[in-house]
BAFI-437989 format. One record per residue (C-alpha): residue in three letters; y, x, z. Coordinates in steps of 0.02 Angstrom, whole numbers, plus 32768, in hexadecimal, padded with zeros to 4 digits. Layout:
REM residues N
alaYXZ ...
***
This chain:
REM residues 114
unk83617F977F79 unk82CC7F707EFE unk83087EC27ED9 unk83C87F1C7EBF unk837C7F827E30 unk83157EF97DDF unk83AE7E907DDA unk840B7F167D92 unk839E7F497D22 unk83877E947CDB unk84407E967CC9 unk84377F297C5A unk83B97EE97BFF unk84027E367BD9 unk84B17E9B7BB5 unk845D7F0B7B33 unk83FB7E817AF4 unk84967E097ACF unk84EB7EA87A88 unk845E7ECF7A07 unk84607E0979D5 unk850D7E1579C8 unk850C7EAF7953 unk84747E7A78E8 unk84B67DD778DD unk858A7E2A789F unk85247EB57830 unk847A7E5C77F4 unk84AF7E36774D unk85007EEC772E unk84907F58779F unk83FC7F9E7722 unk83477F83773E unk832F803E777B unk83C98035781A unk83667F97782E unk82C17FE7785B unk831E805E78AE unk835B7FEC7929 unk82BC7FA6793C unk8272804D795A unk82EA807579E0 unk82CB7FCE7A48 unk82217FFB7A47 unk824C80A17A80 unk82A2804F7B23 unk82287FE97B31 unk81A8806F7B3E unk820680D97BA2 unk822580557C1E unk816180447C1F unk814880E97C53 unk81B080F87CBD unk8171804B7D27 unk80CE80AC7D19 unk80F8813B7D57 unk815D80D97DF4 unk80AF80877DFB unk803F81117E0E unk80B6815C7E89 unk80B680C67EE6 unk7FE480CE7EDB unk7FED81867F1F unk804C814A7FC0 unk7FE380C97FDB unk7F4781327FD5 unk7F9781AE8055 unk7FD4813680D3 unk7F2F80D980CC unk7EDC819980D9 unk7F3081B08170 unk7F1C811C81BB unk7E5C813681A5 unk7E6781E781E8 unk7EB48193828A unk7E3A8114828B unk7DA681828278 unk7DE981FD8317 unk7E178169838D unk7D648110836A unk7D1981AE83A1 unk7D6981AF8439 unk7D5780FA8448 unk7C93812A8443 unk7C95819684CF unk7CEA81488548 unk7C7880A88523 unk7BF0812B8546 unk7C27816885E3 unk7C4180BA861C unk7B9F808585F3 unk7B4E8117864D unk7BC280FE86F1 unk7B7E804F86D9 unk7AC9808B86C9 unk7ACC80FE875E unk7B26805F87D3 unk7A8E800487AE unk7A10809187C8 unk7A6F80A6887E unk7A5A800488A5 unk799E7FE88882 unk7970809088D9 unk799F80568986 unk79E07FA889B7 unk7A937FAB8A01 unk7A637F078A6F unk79E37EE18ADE unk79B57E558B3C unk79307E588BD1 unk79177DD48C4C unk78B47DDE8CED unk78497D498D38 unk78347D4E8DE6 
***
């Protein structure tokens, strides 16, 4: 849909801009100096309009960003905790198998001579 708009928009922009050349070029020579700077004045208008509003799509874009990568660090943060624990009670399940197992052997071996 993004790449609909831009090609739209770049449409527009080539269809105004052939329209103004077309114009300036029919009315140059009987357009004053003033309607001149006029027009001149209202390009840049557009074009600073268009400006803000591409920064404004921008910081909006920048605010999402910064959420989704806030929630994916909230996630993060309560799923490594529990991560933690269990790794914890593994390690002590582990630690008491081995304590078991030196305490008394489970094999003995005793041979008789004789």
């Amino acid at each position: 849909m993004g790449c609909h708009v831009l090609h739209v928009r770049k449409d527009f922009q080539e269809f105004c801009m052939s329209t103004f050349r077309a114009d300036s070029q029919s009315h140059e020579s009987s357009v004053p100096a003033n309607a001149q700077s006029e027009a001149s004045k209202s390009r840049l208008s557009h074009s600073l309009l268009r400006l803000h509003k591409s920064m404004e799509a921008s910081r909006q874009h920048e605010q999402q960003m910064q959420r989704l990568f806030k929630n994916w660090e909230d996630r993060w943060s309560s799923q490594s905790t529990e991560l933690a624990q269990r790794l914890e009670y593994i390690e002590s399940q582990l630690s008491d198998l081995s304590d078991e197992e030196d305490a008394s052997p489970r094999l003995s071996v005793v041979s008789i001579y004789g």
